[in-house]
N, C-alpha and C positions, 0 to 999 in steps of 0.2 A: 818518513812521513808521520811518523808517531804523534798523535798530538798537535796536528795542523790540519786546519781544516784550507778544500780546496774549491774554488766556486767557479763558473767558466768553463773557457780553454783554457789548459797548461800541457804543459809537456811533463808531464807523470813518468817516473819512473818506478814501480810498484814491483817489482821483481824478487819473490818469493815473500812477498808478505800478505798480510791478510789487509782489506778493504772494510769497511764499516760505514755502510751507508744511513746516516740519520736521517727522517724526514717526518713535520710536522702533520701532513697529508695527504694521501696520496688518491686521485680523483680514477683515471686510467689507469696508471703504470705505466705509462710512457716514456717519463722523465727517469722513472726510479730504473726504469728495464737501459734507457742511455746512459744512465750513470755507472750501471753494472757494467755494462758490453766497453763503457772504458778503464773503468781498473780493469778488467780481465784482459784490453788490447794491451795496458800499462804492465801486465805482466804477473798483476794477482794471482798470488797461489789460491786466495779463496776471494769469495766477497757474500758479503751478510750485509740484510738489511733488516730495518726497523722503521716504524712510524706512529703515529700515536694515533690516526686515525686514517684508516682503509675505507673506499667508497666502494674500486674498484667497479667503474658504472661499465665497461668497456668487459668485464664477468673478470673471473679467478684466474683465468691464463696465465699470468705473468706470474702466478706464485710457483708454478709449473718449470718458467723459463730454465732451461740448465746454466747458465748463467750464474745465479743464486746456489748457494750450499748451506 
């Protein structure tokens, strides 16, 4: 998956690699926190995210989630 970005449903096969979620902004973290819980089903050894602007109006929770590394 190096160097492919994936958008949707797919059938992910992520098994011992690391995940890297980019995202332009993130309002709740709800979308950032389902995009985590699926690399991690996909078999993510790790997942990390990033975004360029946090609202987080829903509070800090999700930075918390174990999900994230």
């Amino acid at each position: 998956m190096a160097g492919r970005e994936v958008s949707g449903q797919a059938d992910l096969t992520l098994q011992h690699l690391t995940a890297i979620i980019v995202d332009d902004l993130i309002s709740t973290g709800g979308t950032l926190l389902r995009a985590g819980e699926a690399c991690r089903k996909a078999g993510a050894r790790q997942v990390h995210a990033a975004a360029a602007h946090g609202l987080f109006t829903g509070g800090p929770e999700i930075l918390e989630s174990p999900v994230f590394d």
